[in-house]
N, C-alpha and C positions, 0 to 999 in steps of 0.2 A: 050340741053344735055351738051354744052360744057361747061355753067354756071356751072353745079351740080357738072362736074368735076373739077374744079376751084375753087367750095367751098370744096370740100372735098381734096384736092390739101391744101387748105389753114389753113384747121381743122388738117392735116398730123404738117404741118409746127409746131402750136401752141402747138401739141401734144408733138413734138421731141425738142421743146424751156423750159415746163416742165420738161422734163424729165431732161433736164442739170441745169435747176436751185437746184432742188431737189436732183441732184447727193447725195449729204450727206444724202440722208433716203433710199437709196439702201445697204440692204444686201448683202455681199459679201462672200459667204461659201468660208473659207481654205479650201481644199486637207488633209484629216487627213493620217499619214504615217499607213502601216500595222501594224507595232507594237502597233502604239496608237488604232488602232480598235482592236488589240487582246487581249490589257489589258482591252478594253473598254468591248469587249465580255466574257472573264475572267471573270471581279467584275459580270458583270451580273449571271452566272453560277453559281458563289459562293452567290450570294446574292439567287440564288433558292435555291439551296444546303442546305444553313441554314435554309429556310423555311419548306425543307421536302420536295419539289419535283425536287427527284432525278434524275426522268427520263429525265425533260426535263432539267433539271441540266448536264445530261451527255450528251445531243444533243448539247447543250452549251457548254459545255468542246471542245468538239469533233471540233465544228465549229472554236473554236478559234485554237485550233491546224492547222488545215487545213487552217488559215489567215494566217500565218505566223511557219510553219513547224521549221525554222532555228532559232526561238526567246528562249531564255531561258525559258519562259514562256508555251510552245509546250510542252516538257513532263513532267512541272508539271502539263497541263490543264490532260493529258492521264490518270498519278496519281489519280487526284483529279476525274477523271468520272470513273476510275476501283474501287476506293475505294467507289464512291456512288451506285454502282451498288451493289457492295460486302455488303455494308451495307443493302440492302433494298433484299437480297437475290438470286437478278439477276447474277445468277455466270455465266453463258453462255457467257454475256456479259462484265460481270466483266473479264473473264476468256482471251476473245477477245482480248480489252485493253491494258492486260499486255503484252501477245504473243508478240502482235506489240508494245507494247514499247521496251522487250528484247530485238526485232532486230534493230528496228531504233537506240535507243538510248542508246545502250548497251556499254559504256562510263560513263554515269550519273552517279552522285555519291550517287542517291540514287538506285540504282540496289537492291541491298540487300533488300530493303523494297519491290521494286516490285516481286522478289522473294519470301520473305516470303509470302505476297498477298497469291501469285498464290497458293502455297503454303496450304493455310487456305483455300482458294475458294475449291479446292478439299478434303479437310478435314471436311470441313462441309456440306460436300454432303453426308458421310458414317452416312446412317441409318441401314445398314444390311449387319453384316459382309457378309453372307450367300451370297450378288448378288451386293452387289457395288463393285467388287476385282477390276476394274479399279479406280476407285476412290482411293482407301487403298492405290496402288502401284503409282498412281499418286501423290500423298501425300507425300508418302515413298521418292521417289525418288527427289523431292524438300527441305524436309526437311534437307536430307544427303547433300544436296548441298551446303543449308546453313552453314549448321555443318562446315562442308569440307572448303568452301572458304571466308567463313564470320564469324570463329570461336567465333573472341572477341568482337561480337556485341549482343544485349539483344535478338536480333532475333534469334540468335546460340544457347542462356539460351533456351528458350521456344519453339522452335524447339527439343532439346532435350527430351525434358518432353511429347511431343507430340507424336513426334517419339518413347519414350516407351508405350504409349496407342498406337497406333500404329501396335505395335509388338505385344502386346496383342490381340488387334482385330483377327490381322494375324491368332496365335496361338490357337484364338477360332473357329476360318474357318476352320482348320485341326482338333481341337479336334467334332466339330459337323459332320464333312465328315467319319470320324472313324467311330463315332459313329451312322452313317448311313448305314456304311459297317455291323457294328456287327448286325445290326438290321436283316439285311438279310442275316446275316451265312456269310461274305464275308470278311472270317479270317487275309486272305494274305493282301490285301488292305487294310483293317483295318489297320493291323501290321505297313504297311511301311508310312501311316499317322501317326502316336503315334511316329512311330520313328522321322521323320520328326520334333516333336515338340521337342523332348529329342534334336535332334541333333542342331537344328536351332534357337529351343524357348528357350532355357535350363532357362532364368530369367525369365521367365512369372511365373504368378501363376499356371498355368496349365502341369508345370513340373512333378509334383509329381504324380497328376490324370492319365500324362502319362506313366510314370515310372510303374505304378500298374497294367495299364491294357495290358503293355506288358508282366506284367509277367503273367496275368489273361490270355492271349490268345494263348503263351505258354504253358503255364501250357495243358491250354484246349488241343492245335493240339496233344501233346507229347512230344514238344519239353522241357525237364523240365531241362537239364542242361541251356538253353538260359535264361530259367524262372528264376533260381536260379540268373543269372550273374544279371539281371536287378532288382532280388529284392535286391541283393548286394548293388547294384549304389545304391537303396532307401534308404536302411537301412545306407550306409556310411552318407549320405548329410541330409537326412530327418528323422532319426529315432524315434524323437518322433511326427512324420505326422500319422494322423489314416489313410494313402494310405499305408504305411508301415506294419500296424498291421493287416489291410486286406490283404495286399500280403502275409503274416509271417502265417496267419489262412492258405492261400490256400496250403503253402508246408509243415507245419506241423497239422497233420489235428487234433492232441490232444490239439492244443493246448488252452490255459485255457487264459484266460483274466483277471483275479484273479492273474496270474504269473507276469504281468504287475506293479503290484502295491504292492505286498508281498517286503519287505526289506529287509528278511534275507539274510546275506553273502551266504550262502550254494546256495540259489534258485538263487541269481544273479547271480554267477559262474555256474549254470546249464545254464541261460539264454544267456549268451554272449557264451559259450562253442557251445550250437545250432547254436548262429548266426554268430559262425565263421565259424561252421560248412558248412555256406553256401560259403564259399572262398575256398573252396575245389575241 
Protein backbone atom coordinates (compact mmCIF):
# COMPACT_ATOMS: atom_id res chain seq x y z
CA UNK A 1 0.00 0.00 0.00
CA UNK A 2 2.63 2.38 1.01
CA UNK A 3 4.44 1.68 -2.53
CA UNK A 4 1.34 2.89 -4.67
CA UNK A 5 1.22 5.80 -2.38
CA UNK A 6 4.79 6.81 -3.15
CA UNK A 7 4.13 6.30 -6.79
CA UNK A 8 1.35 8.35 -6.98
CA UNK A 9 3.15 10.94 -4.41
CA UNK A 10 5.81 10.82 -7.38
CA UNK A 11 3.27 11.12 -10.54
CA UNK A 12 1.71 14.39 -8.29
CA UNK A 13 5.55 15.71 -8.24
CA UNK A 14 6.05 15.23 -12.16
CA UNK A 15 2.73 16.61 -12.80
CA UNK A 16 3.26 20.02 -10.90
CA UNK A 17 7.20 20.12 -12.55
CA UNK A 18 4.98 20.35 -16.17
CA UNK A 19 2.95 22.48 -15.30
CA UNK A 20 5.81 25.19 -14.53
CA UNK A 21 7.67 24.43 -17.38
CA UNK A 22 4.62 25.03 -19.73
CA UNK A 23 3.64 28.20 -17.58
CA UNK A 24 3.73 30.17 -21.20
CA UNK A 25 0.76 27.88 -22.74
CA UNK A 26 -1.59 28.90 -19.83
CA UNK A 27 -4.32 31.13 -20.71
CA UNK A 28 -4.89 33.75 -18.52
CA UNK A 29 -8.65 35.63 -18.95
CA UNK A 30 -8.49 39.58 -17.97
CA UNK A 31 -11.51 40.83 -15.87
CA UNK A 32 -13.45 42.79 -18.57
CA UNK A 33 -14.69 46.27 -16.92
CA UNK A 34 -18.80 46.70 -17.06
CA UNK A 35 -18.63 49.06 -19.58
CA UNK A 36 -16.65 46.94 -21.98
CA UNK A 37 -19.43 44.14 -21.46
CA UNK A 38 -22.02 46.67 -22.06
CA UNK A 39 -20.68 47.89 -25.28
CA UNK A 40 -19.92 44.22 -25.90
CA UNK A 41 -23.83 43.36 -25.19
CA UNK A 42 -24.80 46.71 -27.19
CA UNK A 43 -23.06 45.69 -30.88
CA UNK A 44 -24.56 42.41 -30.07
CA UNK A 45 -28.39 43.91 -29.80
CA UNK A 46 -27.62 46.15 -32.68
CA UNK A 47 -26.23 43.50 -34.73
CA UNK A 48 -29.94 41.43 -34.12
CA UNK A 49 -31.68 44.66 -34.71
CA UNK A 50 -30.32 44.97 -38.11
CA UNK A 51 -31.04 41.44 -38.96
CA UNK A 52 -34.96 41.90 -38.06
CA UNK A 53 -35.17 40.19 -34.73
CA UNK A 54 -36.34 42.80 -32.73
CA UNK A 55 -37.47 40.92 -30.00
CA UNK A 56 -34.56 39.53 -28.91
CA UNK A 57 -32.83 42.74 -30.07
CA UNK A 58 -34.86 44.51 -27.28
CA UNK A 59 -33.88 41.55 -24.52
CA UNK A 60 -30.43 42.66 -25.59
CA UNK A 61 -30.98 46.39 -25.28
CA UNK A 62 -32.45 45.82 -21.98
CA UNK A 63 -29.73 43.53 -20.58
CA UNK A 64 -26.92 46.05 -21.53
CA UNK A 65 -28.79 48.65 -19.69
CA UNK A 66 -29.19 46.88 -16.58
CA UNK A 67 -24.91 46.05 -17.07
CA UNK A 68 -24.08 49.26 -16.38
CA UNK A 69 -27.25 51.78 -15.72
CA UNK A 70 -24.68 54.89 -15.18
CA UNK A 71 -22.86 54.46 -18.84
CA UNK A 72 -23.83 56.79 -21.54
CA UNK A 73 -24.53 53.85 -23.43
CA UNK A 74 -27.73 52.90 -20.87
CA UNK A 75 -30.34 55.23 -22.45
CA UNK A 76 -29.39 54.85 -25.78
CA UNK A 77 -29.65 50.75 -25.31
CA UNK A 78 -33.61 51.85 -23.73
CA UNK A 79 -33.86 54.18 -27.24
CA UNK A 80 -32.72 51.68 -29.48
CA UNK A 81 -35.14 48.60 -27.71
CA UNK A 82 -38.36 51.28 -27.49
CA UNK A 83 -37.80 52.29 -31.15
CA UNK A 84 -37.43 48.18 -32.24
CA UNK A 85 -40.40 47.42 -30.48
CA UNK A 86 -42.27 50.61 -32.07
CA UNK A 87 -41.09 49.42 -35.31
CA UNK A 88 -42.24 45.87 -35.37
CA UNK A 89 -45.71 47.09 -33.66
CA UNK A 90 -45.16 46.04 -30.08
CA UNK A 91 -46.26 49.44 -28.50
CA UNK A 92 -47.07 47.83 -25.02
CA UNK A 93 -43.65 47.41 -24.97
CA UNK A 94 -42.45 50.16 -26.93
CA UNK A 95 -44.63 52.24 -24.66
CA UNK A 96 -42.84 50.65 -21.25
CA UNK A 97 -39.40 51.79 -22.52
CA UNK A 98 -40.01 55.10 -23.01
CA UNK A 99 -42.22 55.68 -19.44
CA UNK A 100 -38.90 54.43 -17.77
CA UNK A 101 -36.55 56.30 -19.81
CA UNK A 102 -38.66 59.81 -19.07
CA UNK A 103 -37.95 59.10 -15.43
CA UNK A 104 -34.60 57.77 -15.26
CA UNK A 105 -33.08 59.82 -17.73
CA UNK A 106 -35.04 62.76 -18.06
CA UNK A 107 -31.86 64.98 -18.57
CA UNK A 108 -30.74 63.30 -21.85
CA UNK A 109 -30.55 65.27 -24.70
CA UNK A 110 -32.45 63.22 -26.64
CA UNK A 111 -35.89 63.64 -24.56
CA UNK A 112 -37.64 65.26 -27.35
CA UNK A 113 -37.25 61.98 -29.49
CA UNK A 114 -38.27 59.85 -26.63
CA UNK A 115 -41.30 61.91 -26.43
CA UNK A 116 -42.21 62.11 -29.80
CA UNK A 117 -41.89 58.14 -29.74
CA UNK A 118 -44.40 57.95 -27.17
CA UNK A 119 -46.05 60.05 -28.84
CA UNK A 120 -46.60 58.01 -32.27
CA UNK A 121 -46.81 54.67 -30.18
CA UNK A 122 -50.26 56.08 -29.23
CA UNK A 123 -51.13 57.47 -32.48
CA UNK A 124 -50.92 54.48 -34.30
CA UNK A 125 -53.03 52.50 -32.17
CA UNK A 126 -56.18 54.87 -33.41
CA UNK A 127 -58.23 52.68 -35.74
CA UNK A 128 -61.67 53.86 -34.49
CA UNK A 129 -62.45 57.14 -33.59
CA UNK A 130 -65.78 55.78 -32.23
CA UNK A 131 -63.61 53.49 -29.03
CA UNK A 132 -59.92 54.24 -29.08
CA UNK A 133 -60.74 57.94 -27.14
CA UNK A 134 -57.77 57.00 -24.95
CA UNK A 135 -55.47 56.52 -27.51
CA UNK A 136 -56.81 60.07 -29.46
CA UNK A 137 -56.23 61.91 -26.09
CA UNK A 138 -53.10 60.17 -25.26
CA UNK A 139 -51.74 61.29 -28.50
CA UNK A 140 -53.16 64.60 -27.97
CA UNK A 141 -51.67 65.27 -25.07
CA UNK A 142 -47.97 64.40 -26.01
CA UNK A 143 -48.13 66.00 -29.15
CA UNK A 144 -48.98 69.66 -27.41
CA UNK A 145 -45.93 68.83 -25.32
CA UNK A 146 -43.80 68.64 -27.99
CA UNK A 147 -45.24 71.67 -29.63
CA UNK A 148 -45.10 73.51 -26.11
CA UNK A 149 -41.45 72.62 -25.03
CA UNK A 150 -39.57 71.43 -28.13
CA UNK A 151 -41.02 73.99 -30.58
CA UNK A 152 -37.91 74.47 -32.93
CA UNK A 153 -37.37 70.84 -33.59
CA UNK A 154 -38.65 68.67 -36.80
CA UNK A 155 -40.61 66.69 -34.07
CA UNK A 156 -42.62 70.13 -33.29
CA UNK A 157 -43.14 70.34 -37.56
CA UNK A 158 -44.78 66.90 -37.72
CA UNK A 159 -46.38 66.88 -34.37
CA UNK A 160 -48.31 69.75 -35.54
CA UNK A 161 -49.56 68.17 -38.75
CA UNK A 162 -50.58 65.26 -36.73
CA UNK A 163 -52.00 67.02 -34.05
CA UNK A 164 -54.61 68.57 -36.86
CA UNK A 165 -55.64 64.83 -38.04
CA UNK A 166 -55.95 64.54 -34.69
CA UNK A 167 -58.51 67.20 -33.97
CA UNK A 168 -60.18 65.93 -36.90
CA UNK A 169 -60.52 62.45 -35.49
CA UNK A 170 -61.82 64.19 -32.25
CA UNK A 171 -64.51 66.20 -34.40
CA UNK A 172 -65.72 63.11 -36.13
CA UNK A 173 -66.33 61.38 -32.52
CA UNK A 174 -68.86 64.16 -31.72
CA UNK A 175 -70.26 64.54 -35.13
CA UNK A 176 -71.04 60.40 -35.16
CA UNK A 177 -72.32 60.77 -31.36
CA UNK A 178 -74.86 63.56 -32.73
CA UNK A 179 -75.69 61.71 -35.15
CA UNK A 180 -76.62 58.83 -33.02
CA UNK A 181 -78.71 61.15 -30.72
CA UNK A 182 -80.91 62.30 -34.03
CA UNK A 183 -81.21 58.75 -34.92
CA UNK A 184 -83.23 58.15 -31.76
CA UNK A 185 -85.39 61.70 -31.61
CA UNK A 186 -82.57 62.72 -28.87
CA UNK A 187 -82.66 66.56 -29.86
CA UNK A 188 -81.09 68.25 -26.71
CA UNK A 189 -77.92 65.84 -26.84
CA UNK A 190 -77.75 65.95 -30.32
CA UNK A 191 -77.73 69.89 -30.18
CA UNK A 192 -74.98 70.27 -27.36
CA UNK A 193 -72.61 67.75 -29.49
CA UNK A 194 -72.91 69.98 -32.99
CA UNK A 195 -72.30 72.69 -30.56
CA UNK A 196 -69.29 71.25 -29.08
CA UNK A 197 -67.80 70.95 -32.63
CA UNK A 198 -68.79 74.73 -33.71
CA UNK A 199 -67.28 75.59 -30.42
CA UNK A 200 -64.13 73.49 -29.99
CA UNK A 201 -63.59 72.04 -33.88
CA UNK A 202 -64.40 75.32 -35.65
CA UNK A 203 -61.14 74.28 -38.33
CA UNK A 204 -62.13 70.82 -38.93
CA UNK A 205 -63.88 70.15 -42.12
CA UNK A 206 -66.80 69.14 -40.12
CA UNK A 207 -67.70 72.81 -39.22
CA UNK A 208 -70.04 73.67 -41.72
CA UNK A 209 -72.11 69.84 -41.49
CA UNK A 210 -72.33 71.31 -37.99
CA UNK A 211 -73.33 74.68 -38.46
CA UNK A 212 -76.54 73.18 -40.68
CA UNK A 213 -77.61 70.68 -38.48
CA UNK A 214 -77.86 73.15 -35.72
CA UNK A 215 -79.94 75.10 -37.56
CA UNK A 216 -81.79 71.74 -38.88
CA UNK A 217 -82.69 70.89 -35.12
CA UNK A 218 -83.68 74.23 -34.31
CA UNK A 219 -85.53 74.88 -36.82
CA UNK A 220 -87.24 71.21 -36.08
CA UNK A 221 -87.83 71.87 -31.62
CA UNK A 222 -89.16 75.72 -32.54
CA UNK A 223 -86.49 77.26 -31.62
CA UNK A 224 -86.18 79.32 -35.06
CA UNK A 225 -84.87 82.63 -33.86
CA UNK A 226 -81.51 80.28 -32.61
CA UNK A 227 -81.96 78.60 -36.09
CA UNK A 228 -81.77 81.84 -37.89
CA UNK A 229 -78.43 82.95 -35.71
CA UNK A 230 -76.57 79.81 -36.68
CA UNK A 231 -77.54 79.82 -40.27
CA UNK A 232 -76.10 83.54 -40.07
CA UNK A 233 -72.67 82.19 -38.73
CA UNK A 234 -72.95 79.77 -42.05
CA UNK A 235 -73.89 82.05 -44.47
CA UNK A 236 -71.21 84.80 -43.12
CA UNK A 237 -67.95 82.19 -43.30
CA UNK A 238 -69.43 79.46 -45.72
CA UNK A 239 -71.83 80.86 -48.21
CA UNK A 240 -71.08 79.31 -51.03
CA UNK A 241 -70.95 75.66 -48.89
CA UNK A 242 -74.18 73.43 -50.18
CA UNK A 243 -74.61 73.12 -45.74
CA UNK A 244 -75.61 76.87 -46.31
CA UNK A 245 -78.04 76.39 -49.18
CA UNK A 246 -79.56 73.54 -47.25
CA UNK A 247 -79.91 75.49 -44.20
CA UNK A 248 -81.36 78.81 -46.46
CA UNK A 249 -84.21 75.87 -48.16
CA UNK A 250 -85.18 75.04 -44.44
CA UNK A 251 -86.11 78.89 -43.34
CA UNK A 252 -87.16 80.08 -46.67
CA UNK A 253 -89.28 77.37 -47.77
CA UNK A 254 -89.96 79.19 -51.60
CA UNK A 255 -87.04 79.17 -52.04
CA UNK A 256 -85.88 78.34 -55.71
CA UNK A 257 -82.34 77.16 -56.52
CA UNK A 258 -82.53 78.71 -60.06
CA UNK A 259 -82.25 82.00 -57.65
CA UNK A 260 -78.66 80.81 -57.02
CA UNK A 261 -77.34 81.22 -60.30
CA UNK A 262 -79.69 83.87 -62.14
CA UNK A 263 -77.19 87.14 -62.42
CA UNK A 264 -79.54 89.79 -62.75
CA UNK A 265 -78.74 92.89 -60.52
CA UNK A 266 -82.59 93.04 -59.62
CA UNK A 267 -82.64 89.18 -58.25
CA UNK A 268 -79.14 89.55 -56.55
CA UNK A 269 -80.35 92.64 -54.44
CA UNK A 270 -83.73 90.35 -53.65
CA UNK A 271 -81.13 87.65 -52.59
CA UNK A 272 -78.80 89.28 -50.18
CA UNK A 273 -81.88 91.77 -48.96
CA UNK A 274 -83.39 87.83 -47.72
CA UNK A 275 -80.08 86.90 -46.24
CA UNK A 276 -79.65 89.88 -44.34
CA UNK A 277 -82.98 89.49 -43.49
CA UNK A 278 -81.74 86.74 -41.40
CA UNK A 279 -79.41 89.42 -39.09
CA UNK A 280 -82.56 90.69 -37.83
Amino acid sequence: MKFYIGILFLLFLVFLSGCSNNKENITILEKKSLDEQMIEVYNEAMTEFERGDVIYAGKKFSEAELLYPQSVWAPRAVLMSAYGYFSQGYYKDAISNLERFLVKYNYHPQIDYAYYLLALCHYDQIVDEKKDVNQILLAKKYFELIIEEYPNTDYALDSKFKLELIIEIMASKEMYLAGYYVEREKWIPAINRYKKVVNEFETTIYIEEALHRLVELHYKIGLVNEAEKYASLLGYNYQSSKWYTASYKILNKNYDKRNTIIKTKDESKTILKKFRDLFK
